[in-house]
LOVEXTI-964005 format. One record per residue (C-alpha): residue number from 1; residue in three letters; y, x, z. Coordinates in steps of 0.2 Angstrom, whole numbers. Last residue first. Layout:
<pts>
[NUM, 'Ala', [Y, X, Z]];
...
</pts>
This chain:
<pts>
[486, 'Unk', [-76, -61, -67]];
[485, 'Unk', [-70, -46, -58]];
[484, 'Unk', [-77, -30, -60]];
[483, 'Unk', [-61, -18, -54]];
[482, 'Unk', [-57, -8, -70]];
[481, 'Unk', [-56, 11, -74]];
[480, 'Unk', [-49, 20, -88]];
[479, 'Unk', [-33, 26, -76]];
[478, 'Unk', [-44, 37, -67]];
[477, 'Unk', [-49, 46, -82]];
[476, 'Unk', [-40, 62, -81]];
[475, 'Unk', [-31, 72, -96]];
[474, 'Unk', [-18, 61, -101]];
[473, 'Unk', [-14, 54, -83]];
[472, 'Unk', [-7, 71, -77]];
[471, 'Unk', [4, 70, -95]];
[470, 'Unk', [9, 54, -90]];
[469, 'Unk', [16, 59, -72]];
[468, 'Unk', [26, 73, -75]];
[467, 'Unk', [33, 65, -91]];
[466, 'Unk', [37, 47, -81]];
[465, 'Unk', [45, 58, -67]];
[464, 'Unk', [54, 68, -79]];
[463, 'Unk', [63, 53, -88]];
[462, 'Unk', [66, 46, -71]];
[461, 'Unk', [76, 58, -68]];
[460, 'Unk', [90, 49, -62]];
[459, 'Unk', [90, 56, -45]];
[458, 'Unk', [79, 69, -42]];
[457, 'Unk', [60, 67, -43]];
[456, 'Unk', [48, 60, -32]];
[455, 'Unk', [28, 60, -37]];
[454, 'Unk', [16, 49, -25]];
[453, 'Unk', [-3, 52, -28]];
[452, 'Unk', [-13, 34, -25]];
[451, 'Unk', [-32, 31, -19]];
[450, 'Unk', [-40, 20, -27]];
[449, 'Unk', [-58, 9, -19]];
[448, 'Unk', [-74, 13, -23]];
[447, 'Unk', [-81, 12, -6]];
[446, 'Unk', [-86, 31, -7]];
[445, 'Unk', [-64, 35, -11]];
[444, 'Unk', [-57, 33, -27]];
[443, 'Unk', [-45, 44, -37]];
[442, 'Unk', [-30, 51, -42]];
[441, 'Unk', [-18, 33, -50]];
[440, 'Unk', [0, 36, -52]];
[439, 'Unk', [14, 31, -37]];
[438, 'Unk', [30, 33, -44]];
[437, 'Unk', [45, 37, -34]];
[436, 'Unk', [66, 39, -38]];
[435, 'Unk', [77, 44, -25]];
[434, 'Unk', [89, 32, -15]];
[433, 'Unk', [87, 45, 0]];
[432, 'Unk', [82, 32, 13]];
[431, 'Unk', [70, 26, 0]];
[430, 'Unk', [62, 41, -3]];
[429, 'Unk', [60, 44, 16]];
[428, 'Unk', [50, 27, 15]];
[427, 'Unk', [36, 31, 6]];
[426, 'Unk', [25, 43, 15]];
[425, 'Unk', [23, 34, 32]];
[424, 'Unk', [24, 16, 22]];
[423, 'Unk', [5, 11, 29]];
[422, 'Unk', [12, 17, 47]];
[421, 'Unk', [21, 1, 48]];
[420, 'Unk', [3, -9, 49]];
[419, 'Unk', [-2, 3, 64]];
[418, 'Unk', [15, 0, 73]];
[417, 'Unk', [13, -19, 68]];
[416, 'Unk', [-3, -20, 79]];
[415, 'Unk', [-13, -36, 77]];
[414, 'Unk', [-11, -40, 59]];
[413, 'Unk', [-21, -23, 57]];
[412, 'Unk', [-36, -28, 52]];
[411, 'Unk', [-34, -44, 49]];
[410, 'Unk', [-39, -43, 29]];
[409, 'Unk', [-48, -26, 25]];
[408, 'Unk', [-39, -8, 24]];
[407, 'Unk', [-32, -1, 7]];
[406, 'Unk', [-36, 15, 4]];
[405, 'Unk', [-27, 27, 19]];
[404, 'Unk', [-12, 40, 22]];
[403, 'Unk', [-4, 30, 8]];
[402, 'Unk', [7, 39, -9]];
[401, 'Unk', [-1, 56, -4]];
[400, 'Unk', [13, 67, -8]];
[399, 'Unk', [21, 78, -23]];
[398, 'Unk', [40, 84, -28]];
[397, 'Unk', [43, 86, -43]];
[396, 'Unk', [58, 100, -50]];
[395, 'Unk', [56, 113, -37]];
[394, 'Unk', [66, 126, -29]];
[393, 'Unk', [84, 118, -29]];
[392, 'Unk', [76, 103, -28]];
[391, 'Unk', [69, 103, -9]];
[390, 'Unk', [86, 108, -3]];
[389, 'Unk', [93, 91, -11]];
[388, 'Unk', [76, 84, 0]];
[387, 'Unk', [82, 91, 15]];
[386, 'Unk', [99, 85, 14]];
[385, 'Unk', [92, 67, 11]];
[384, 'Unk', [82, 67, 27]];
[383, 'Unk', [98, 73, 35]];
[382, 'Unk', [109, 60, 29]];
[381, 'Unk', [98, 47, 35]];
[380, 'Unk', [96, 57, 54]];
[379, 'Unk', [116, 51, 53]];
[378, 'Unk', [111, 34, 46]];
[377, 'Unk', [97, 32, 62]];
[376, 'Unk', [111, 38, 73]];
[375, 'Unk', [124, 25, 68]];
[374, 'Unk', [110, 12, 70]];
[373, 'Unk', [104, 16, 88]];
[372, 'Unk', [113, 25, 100]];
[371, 'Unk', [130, 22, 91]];
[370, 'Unk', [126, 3, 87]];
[369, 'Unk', [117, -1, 105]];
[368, 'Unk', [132, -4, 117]];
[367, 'Unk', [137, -20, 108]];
[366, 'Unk', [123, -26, 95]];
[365, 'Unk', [116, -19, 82]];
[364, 'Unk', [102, -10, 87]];
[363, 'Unk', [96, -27, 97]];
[362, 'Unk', [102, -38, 80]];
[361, 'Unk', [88, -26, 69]];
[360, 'Unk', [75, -28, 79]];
[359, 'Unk', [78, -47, 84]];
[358, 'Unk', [78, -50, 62]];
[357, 'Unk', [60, -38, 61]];
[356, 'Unk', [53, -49, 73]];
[355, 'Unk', [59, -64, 66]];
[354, 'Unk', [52, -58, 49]];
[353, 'Unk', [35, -55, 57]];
[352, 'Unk', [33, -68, 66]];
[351, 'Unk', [35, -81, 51]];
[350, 'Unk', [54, -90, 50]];
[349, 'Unk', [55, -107, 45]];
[348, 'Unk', [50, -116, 61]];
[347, 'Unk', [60, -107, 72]];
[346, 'Unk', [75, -104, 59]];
[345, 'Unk', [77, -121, 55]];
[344, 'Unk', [75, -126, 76]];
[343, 'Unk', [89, -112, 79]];
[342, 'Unk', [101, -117, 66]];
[341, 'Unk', [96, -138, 72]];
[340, 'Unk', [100, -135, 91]];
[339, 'Unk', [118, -127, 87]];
[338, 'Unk', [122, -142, 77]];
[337, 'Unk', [120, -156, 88]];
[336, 'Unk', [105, -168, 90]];
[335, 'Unk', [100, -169, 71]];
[334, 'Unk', [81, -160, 75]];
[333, 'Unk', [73, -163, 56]];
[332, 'Unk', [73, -143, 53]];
[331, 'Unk', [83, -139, 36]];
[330, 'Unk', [71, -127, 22]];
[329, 'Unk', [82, -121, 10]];
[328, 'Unk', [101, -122, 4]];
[327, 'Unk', [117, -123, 12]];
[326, 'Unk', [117, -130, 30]];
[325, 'Unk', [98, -123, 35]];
[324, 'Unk', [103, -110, 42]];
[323, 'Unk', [97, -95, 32]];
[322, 'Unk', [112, -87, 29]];
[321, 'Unk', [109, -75, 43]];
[320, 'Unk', [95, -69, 33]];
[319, 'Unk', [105, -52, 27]];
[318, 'Unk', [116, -49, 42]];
[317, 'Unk', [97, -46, 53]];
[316, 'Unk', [91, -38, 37]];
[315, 'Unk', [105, -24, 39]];
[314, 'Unk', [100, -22, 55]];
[313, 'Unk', [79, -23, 51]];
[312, 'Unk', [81, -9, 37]];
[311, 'Unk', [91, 4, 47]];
[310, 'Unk', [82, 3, 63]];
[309, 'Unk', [66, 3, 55]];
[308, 'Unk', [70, 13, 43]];
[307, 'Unk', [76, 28, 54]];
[306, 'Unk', [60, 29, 66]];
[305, 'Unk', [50, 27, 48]];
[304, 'Unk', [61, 44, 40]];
[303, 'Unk', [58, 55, 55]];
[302, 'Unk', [44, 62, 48]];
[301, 'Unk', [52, 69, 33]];
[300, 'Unk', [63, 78, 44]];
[299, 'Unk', [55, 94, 42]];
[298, 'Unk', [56, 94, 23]];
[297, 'Unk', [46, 110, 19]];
[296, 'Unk', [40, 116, 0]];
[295, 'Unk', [23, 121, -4]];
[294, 'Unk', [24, 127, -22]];
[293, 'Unk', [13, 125, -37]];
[292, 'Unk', [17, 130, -54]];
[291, 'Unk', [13, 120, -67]];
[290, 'Unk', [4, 123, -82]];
[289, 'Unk', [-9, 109, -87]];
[288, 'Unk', [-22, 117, -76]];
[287, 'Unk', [-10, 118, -61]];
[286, 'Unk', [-7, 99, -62]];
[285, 'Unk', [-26, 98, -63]];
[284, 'Unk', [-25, 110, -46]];
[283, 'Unk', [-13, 96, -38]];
[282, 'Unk', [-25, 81, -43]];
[281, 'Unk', [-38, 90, -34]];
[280, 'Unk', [-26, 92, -21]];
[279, 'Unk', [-23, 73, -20]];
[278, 'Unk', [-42, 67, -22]];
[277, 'Unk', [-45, 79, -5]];
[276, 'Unk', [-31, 72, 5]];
[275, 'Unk', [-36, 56, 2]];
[274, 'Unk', [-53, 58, 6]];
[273, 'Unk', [-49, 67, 22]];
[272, 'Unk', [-37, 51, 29]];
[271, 'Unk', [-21, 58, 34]];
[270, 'Unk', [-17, 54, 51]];
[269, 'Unk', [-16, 73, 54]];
[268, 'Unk', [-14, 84, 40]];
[267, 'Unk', [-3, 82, 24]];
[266, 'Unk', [15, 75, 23]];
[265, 'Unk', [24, 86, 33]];
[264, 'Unk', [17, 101, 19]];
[263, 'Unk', [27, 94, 6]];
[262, 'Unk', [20, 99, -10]];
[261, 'Unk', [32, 107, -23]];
[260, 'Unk', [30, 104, -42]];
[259, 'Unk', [37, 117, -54]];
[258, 'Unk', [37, 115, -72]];
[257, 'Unk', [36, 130, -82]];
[256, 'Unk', [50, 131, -95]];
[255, 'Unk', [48, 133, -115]];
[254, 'Unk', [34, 119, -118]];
[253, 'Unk', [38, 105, -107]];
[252, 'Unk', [23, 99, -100]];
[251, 'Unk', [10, 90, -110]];
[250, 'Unk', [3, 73, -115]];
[249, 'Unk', [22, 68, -122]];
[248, 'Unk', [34, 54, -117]];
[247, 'Unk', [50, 56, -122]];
[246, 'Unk', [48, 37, -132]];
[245, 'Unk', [42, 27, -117]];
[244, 'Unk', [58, 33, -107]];
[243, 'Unk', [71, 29, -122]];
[242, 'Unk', [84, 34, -111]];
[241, 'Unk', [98, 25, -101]];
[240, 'Unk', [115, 30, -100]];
[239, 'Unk', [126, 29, -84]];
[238, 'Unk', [137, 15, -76]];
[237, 'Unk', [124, 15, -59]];
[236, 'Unk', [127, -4, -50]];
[235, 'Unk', [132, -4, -33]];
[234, 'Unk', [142, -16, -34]];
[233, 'Unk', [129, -29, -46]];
[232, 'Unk', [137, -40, -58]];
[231, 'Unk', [147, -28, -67]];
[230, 'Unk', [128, -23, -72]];
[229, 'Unk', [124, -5, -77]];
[228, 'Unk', [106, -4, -86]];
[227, 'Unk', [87, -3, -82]];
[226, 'Unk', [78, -20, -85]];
[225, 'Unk', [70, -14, -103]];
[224, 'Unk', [67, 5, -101]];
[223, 'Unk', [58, 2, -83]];
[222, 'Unk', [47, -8, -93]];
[221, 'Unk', [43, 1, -107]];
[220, 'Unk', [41, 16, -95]];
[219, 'Unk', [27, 7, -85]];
[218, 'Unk', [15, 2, -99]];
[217, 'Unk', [16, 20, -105]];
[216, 'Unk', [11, 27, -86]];
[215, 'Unk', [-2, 14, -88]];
[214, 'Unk', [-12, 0, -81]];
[213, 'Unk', [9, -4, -75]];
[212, 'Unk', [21, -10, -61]];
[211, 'Unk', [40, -10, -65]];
[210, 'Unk', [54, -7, -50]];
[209, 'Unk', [67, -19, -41]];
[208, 'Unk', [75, -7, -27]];
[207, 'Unk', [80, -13, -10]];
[206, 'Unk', [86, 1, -1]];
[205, 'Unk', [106, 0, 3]];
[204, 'Unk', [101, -19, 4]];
[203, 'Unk', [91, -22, 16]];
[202, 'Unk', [81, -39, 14]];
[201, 'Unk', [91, -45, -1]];
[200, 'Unk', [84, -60, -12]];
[199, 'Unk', [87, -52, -30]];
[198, 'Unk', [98, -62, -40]];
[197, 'Unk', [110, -45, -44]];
[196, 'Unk', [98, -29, -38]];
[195, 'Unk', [104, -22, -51]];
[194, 'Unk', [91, -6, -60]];
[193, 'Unk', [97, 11, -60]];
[192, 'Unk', [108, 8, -43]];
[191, 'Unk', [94, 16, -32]];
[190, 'Unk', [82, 27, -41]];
[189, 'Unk', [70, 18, -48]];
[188, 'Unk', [52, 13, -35]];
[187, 'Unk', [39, 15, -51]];
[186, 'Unk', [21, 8, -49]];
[185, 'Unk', [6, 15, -58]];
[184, 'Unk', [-11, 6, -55]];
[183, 'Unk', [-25, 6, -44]];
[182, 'Unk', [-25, -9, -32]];
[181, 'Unk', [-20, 3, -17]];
[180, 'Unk', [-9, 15, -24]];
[179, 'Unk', [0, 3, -33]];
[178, 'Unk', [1, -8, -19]];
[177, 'Unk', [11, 8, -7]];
[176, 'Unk', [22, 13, -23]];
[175, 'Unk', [30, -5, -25]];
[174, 'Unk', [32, -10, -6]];
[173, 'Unk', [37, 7, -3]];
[172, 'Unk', [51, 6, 8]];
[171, 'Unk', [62, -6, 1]];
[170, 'Unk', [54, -6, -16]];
[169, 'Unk', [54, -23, -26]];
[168, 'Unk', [41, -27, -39]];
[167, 'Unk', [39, -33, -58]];
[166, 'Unk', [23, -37, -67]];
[165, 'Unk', [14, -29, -84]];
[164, 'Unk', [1, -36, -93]];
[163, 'Unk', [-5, -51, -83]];
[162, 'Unk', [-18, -55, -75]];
[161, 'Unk', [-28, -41, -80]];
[160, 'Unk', [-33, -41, -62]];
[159, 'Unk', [-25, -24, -60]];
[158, 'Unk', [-9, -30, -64]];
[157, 'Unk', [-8, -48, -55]];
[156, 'Unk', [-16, -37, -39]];
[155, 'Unk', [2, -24, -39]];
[154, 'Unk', [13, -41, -41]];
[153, 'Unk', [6, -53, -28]];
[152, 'Unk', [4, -36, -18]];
[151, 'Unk', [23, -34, -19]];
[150, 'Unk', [26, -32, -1]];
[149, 'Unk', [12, -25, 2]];
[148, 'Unk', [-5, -20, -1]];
[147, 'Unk', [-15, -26, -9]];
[146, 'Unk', [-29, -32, 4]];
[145, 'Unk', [-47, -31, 7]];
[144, 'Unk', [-60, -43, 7]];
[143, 'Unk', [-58, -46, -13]];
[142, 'Unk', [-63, -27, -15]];
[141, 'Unk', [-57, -22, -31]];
[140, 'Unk', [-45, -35, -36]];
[139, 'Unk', [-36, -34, -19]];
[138, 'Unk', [-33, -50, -11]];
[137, 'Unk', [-18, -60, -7]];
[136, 'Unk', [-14, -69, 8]];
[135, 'Unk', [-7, -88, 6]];
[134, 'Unk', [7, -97, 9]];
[133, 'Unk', [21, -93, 23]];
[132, 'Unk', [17, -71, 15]];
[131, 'Unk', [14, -61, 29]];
[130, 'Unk', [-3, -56, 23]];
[129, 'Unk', [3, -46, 10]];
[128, 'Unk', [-1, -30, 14]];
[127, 'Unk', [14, -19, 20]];
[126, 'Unk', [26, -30, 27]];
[125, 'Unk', [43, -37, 25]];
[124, 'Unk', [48, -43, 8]];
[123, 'Unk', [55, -60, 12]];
[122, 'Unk', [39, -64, 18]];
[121, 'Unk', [23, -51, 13]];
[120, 'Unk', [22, -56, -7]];
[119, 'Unk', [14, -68, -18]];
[118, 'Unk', [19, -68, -37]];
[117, 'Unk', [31, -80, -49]];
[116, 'Unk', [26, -85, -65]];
[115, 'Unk', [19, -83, -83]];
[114, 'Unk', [36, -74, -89]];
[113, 'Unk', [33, -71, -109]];
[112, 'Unk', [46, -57, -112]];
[111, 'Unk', [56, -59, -129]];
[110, 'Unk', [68, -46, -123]];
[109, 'Unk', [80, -58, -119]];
[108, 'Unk', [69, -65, -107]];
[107, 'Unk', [66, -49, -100]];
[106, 'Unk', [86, -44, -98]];
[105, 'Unk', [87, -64, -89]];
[104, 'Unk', [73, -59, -79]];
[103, 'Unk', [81, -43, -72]];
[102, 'Unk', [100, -52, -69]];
[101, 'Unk', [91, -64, -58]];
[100, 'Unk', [94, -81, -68]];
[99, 'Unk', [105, -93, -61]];
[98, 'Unk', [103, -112, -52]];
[97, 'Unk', [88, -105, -39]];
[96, 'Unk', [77, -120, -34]];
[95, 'Unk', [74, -116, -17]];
[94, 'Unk', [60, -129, -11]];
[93, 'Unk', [52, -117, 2]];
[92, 'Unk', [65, -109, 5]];
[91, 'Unk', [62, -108, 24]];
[90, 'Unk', [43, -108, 22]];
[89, 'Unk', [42, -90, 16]];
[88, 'Unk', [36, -80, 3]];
[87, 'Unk', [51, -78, -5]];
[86, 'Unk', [53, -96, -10]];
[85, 'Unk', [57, -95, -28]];
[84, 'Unk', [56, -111, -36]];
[83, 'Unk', [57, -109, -56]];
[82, 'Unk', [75, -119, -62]];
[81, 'Unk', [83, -104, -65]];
[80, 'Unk', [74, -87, -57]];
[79, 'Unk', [79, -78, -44]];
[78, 'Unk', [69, -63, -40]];
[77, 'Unk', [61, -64, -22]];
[76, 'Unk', [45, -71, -32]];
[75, 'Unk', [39, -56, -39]];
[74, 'Unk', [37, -58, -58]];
[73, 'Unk', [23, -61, -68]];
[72, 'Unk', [24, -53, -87]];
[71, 'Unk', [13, -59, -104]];
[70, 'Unk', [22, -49, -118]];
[69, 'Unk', [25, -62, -133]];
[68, 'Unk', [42, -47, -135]];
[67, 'Unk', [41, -32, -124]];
[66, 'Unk', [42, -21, -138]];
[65, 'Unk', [57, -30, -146]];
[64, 'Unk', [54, -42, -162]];
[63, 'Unk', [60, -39, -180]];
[62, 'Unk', [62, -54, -190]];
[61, 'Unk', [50, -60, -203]];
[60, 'Unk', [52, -77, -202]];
[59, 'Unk', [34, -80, -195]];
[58, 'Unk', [38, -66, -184]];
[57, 'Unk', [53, -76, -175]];
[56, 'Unk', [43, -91, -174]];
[55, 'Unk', [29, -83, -167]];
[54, 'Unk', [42, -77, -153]];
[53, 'Unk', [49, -94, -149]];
[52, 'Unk', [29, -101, -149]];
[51, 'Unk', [28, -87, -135]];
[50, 'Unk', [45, -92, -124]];
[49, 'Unk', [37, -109, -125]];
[48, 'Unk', [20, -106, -118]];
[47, 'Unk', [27, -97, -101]];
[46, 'Unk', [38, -113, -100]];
[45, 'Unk', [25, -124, -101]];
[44, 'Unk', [12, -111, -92]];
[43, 'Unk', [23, -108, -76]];
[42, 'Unk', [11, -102, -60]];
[41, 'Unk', [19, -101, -44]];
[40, 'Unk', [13, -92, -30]];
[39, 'Unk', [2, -81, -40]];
[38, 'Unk', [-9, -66, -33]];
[37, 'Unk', [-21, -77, -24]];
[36, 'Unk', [-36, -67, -29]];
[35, 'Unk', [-51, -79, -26]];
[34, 'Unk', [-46, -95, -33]];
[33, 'Unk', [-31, -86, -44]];
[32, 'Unk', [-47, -79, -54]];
[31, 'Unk', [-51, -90, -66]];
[30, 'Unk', [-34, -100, -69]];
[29, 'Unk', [-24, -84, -71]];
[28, 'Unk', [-40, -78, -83]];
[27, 'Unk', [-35, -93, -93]];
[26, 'Unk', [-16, -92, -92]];
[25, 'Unk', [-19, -74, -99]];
[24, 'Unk', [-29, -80, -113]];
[23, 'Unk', [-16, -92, -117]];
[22, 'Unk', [-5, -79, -118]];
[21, 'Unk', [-11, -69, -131]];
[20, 'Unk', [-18, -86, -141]];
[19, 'Unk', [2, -91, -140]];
[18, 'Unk', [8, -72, -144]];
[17, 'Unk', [0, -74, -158]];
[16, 'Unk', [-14, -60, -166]];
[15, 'Unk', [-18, -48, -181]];
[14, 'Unk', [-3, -56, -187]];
[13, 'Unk', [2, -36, -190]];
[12, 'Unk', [19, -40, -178]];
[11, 'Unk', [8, -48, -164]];
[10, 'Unk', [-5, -33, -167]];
[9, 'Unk', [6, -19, -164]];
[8, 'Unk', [16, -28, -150]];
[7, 'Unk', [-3, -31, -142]];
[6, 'Unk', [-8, -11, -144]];
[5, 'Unk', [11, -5, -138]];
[4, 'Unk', [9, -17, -124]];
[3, 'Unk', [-6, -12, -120]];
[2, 'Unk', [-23, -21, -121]];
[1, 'Unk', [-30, -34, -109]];
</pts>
C-alpha cells in the first residue's frame, strides 16, 4: 500500500477512488485477519460511506485534506459512536459508545476512512497482546510470535498493510514497544498534545493516544491531524501545533550541530547483544549525518518500572471502579443482593491480568500503604523527570533501545508477569516524565525479526523528534522492508 502523500496524490489526479483504495484494504483485512487477528471489529458499510463521501467531494472539484479516502484502524479503547468498543475485555463487551472520542471525530473531519476497531492487551494492560478477552494477535513477520502490546491490534494492522496508518495509546510504551516489534514507527506525544477526551482511561496522568506509521512521513501527517487543545480534555495543552510533515527534511539542521545523548543505564545487562549491536550502528549513522554523540547518565532511569507499577495499577484501581455492572457493560446474572452481583460482574468480566493489576494498585493505596508505596513512587517520579531536564541541557535527543528483546513467541512469558513487565524496561520512564518518544525502525535480528531504536525529545518538540528521526530513516533502508504475507 502506498503513502499517504502517494494515494492523496492520486485520489485528487483521479488516477484512483477512495472506494477501490479501500476496498482493497477491506480485501487484504479479509485475507489476513484469519491468521493475524489484528481486528476486533471490522466496519466496511460505514468505512465505504465515508469514501463515496470523499469521491463526491473530488468529483465536484473541492479541495480535500491529506488524510482524506485515507484507510485508518483505530484502537479499540477510543470511543467511537454507534461502533462497539470493548477494550479488549468481556466486561464491555456490548458497549456501544453514544459520542465520538475527540480523536476520531478530528479524523473524520478530516475525511479519514475508519475501517474498524483493533485488538489490544485488556484495557490496555500488557505488553503483547495476549491479554486481550477475544483473541491474541500475531505479528506479520513471524505469525508465531507476538506484536507486542497494548496496541498490537494497531502496530500488526500497519505492517500487514492492512491499513495505512492506525492509532495507538501509550501508558508505558504500548505504542513504542509494538512498533519496535512489527517494524514500523510509532509516536508516544507528549502528554496534553493530543486529548485523551473518549479514551477509556487505564492511568490517567500517562495515557497518551499516538499515531503508528510505514514511515516517519506517514506518522507526522498523523500526529498533525489529532493533535490540538480540547476544552474537553483538563489536561489538554492550549499551544500551537506545527505543520510536522512539512519541516521535514532528509538532513539535520544546517547551522547548529545536533546533539544526541545515549543513556548508558539503558545499555548492558539484560540487553539482548543483537539489539544493542543494531542500535550503535544506528548511532554511528547518526554520526555520519552530523551529530554529535554524547553518553549522557540518568541514574534513576531504572527505577522508572518499580514506579509505574505502583503509580499505573493505583490510579487504574480508581479508574475501573466504574465497571459494576449498574451503568453500562457486561452485568453477571447473580440477582441475590447487590453486593454479590458488583463482585460476580467483576469476576467474570475482568481477565487476570487486569484484576491483578486492580489488587496492586488498591494494596498501595490503601490505609497504611499510600506514603510507603504510592506517595514514594511520585516522589521517585519527580526524580526521574529531574534527571532527564539535566539530560537536556547537554543534548537535544535522547537515544535507547526501544525493547531489551525482538518480539518473543506466543506463551512464552504469559507465565511470569515480571518477565512480560520487563518488555516496557526502556519505555516507561518517558511516560512518567510525559515526554515525547518515537520508536523508528534499526534493524533485524538472524530470525529476521525488527528490532526498534527509541528517540525522546523535550517536551513539545515533537517537531525535532520527527526531524531527528526522518532524516536517520532517509538514508537506511530498513523502513523498505515488508513481512511476506499473502
Amino acid at each position: 500500500m502506498a503513502s499517504i502523500r502517494e494515494l492523496h496524490q492520486q485520489l485528487i489526479s483521479k488516477e484512483r477512488s477512495s472506494v477501490e483504495i479501500t476496498q482493497e484494504a477491506l480485501d487484504r483485512i479479509q485475507a489476513l485477519e484469519p491468521k493475524l487477528h489484528s481486528f476486533l471489529c471490522v466496519t466496511p458499510e460505514i468505512a465505504l460511506e465515508q469514501a463515496r463521501q470523499v469521491d463526491a467531494k473530488i468529483a465536484a472539484g473541492e479541495e480535500i485534506n491529506l488524510l482524506a479516502g485515507i484507510p485508518i484502524a483505530v484502537k479499540d479503547n477510543m470511543c467511537t459512536k454507534g461502533i462497539t468498543t470493548t477494550c479488549g475485555s468481556k466486561i464491555l463487551e456490548n458497549f456501544v459508545p453514544p459520542y465520538e472520542s475527540t480523536v476520531s471525530q478530528k479524523l473524520i473531519d478530516a475525511g479519514a476512512v475508519i475501517l474498524g476497531k483493533t485488538n489490544l492487551d485488556e484495557f490496555a494492560m500488557g505488553s503483547s497482546t495476549e491479554n486481550s478477552a477475544y483473541q491474541v494477535t500475531a505479528n506479520p513477520w513471524d505469525l508465531e510470535r507476538v506484536p507486542g502490546g497494548s496496541s498490537g491490534g494497531s502496530a500488526a494492522a500497519v505492517a500487514a498493510e492492512e491499513c495505512v496508518v492506525s492509532l495507538g495509546s501509550d501508558t508505558g510504551g504500548s505504542i513504542r514497544q509494538p512498533a519496535s516489534f512489527c517494524g514500523v514507527v510509532g509516536l508516544k506525544p507528549t502528554y496534553g498534545l493530543v486529548s485523551r477526551f473518549g479514551l477509556v482511561a487505564y492511568a490517567s496522568s500517562l495515557d497518551q493516544i499516538g499515531p503508528f506509521g510505514r514511515s516517519v512521513e506517514d506518522t507526522a501527517i498523523l500526529l498533525g491531524a489529532i493533535a490540538g487543545y480540547d476544552p474537553k480534555d483538563s489536561t489538554s495543552l492550549n499551544v500551537d501545533i506545527p505543520d510536522y510533515a512539512q519541516l521535514l527534511k532528509p538532513n539535520f539542521r544546517p547551522k547548529s550541530t545536533l546533539r544526541i545523548g545515549v543513556i548508558k543505564e539503558t545499555f548492558g545487562e539484560g540487553l539482548d547483544s543483537v539489539v544493542e549491536t543494531a542500535v550503535t550502528k544506528a548511532l554511528d549513522q547518526l554520526q555520519k549525518l552530523g551529530a554529535e554523540i554524547h553518553i549522557i547518565s540518568c541514574p534513576r532511569f531504572r527505577y522508572g518500572l518499580p514506579t509505574y507499577y505502583i503509580i499505573a495499577p493505583s490510579e487504574a484501581s480508581a479508574n475501573l471502579a466504574r465497571y459494576d455492572g449498574v451503568k453500562y457493560g457486561f452485568r453477571a446474572t447473580d440477582k441475590d443482593n447487590l453486593l454479590s452481583m458488583y463482585t460476580n460482574t467483576r469476576a467474570q468480566g475482568f481477565g487476570a491480568e487486569v484484576k491483578r493489576r486492580i489488587m496492586l494498585g488498591t494494596y498501595a493505596l490503601s490505609a497504611g500503604y499510600y506514603d510507603a508505596y504510592y506517595l514514594k513512587a511520585q516522589k521517585v517520579r519527580t526524580l526521574i523527570k529531574e534527571d532527564f531536564d539535566r539530560a537536556f541541557e547537554k543534548v537535544d535527543i535522547l537515544v535507547t533501545p526501544t525493547s531489551p528483546t525482538t518480539a518473543f513467541k506466543a506463551g512464552e512469558k504469559t507465565s511470569d508477569p515480571l518477565s512480560m513487565y520487563l518488555s516496557d524496561l526502556m519505555t516507561i520512564p518517558v511516560n512518567l516524565a510525559g515526554l515525547p518518544g518515537l520508536s523508528i525502525p534499526c534493524g533485524f535480528d538472524e530470525q529476521g525479526l525488527p528490532i526498534g531504536m527509541q528517540m525522546i525529545s523535550k517536551a513539545l518538540r515533537e517537531d525535532l523528534l520527527l526531524q531527528v528521526a526522518y532524516a536517520y530513516e532517509q538514508s537506511t533502508e530498513w523502513h523498505k522492508k515488508m513481512p511476506t504475507l499473502s
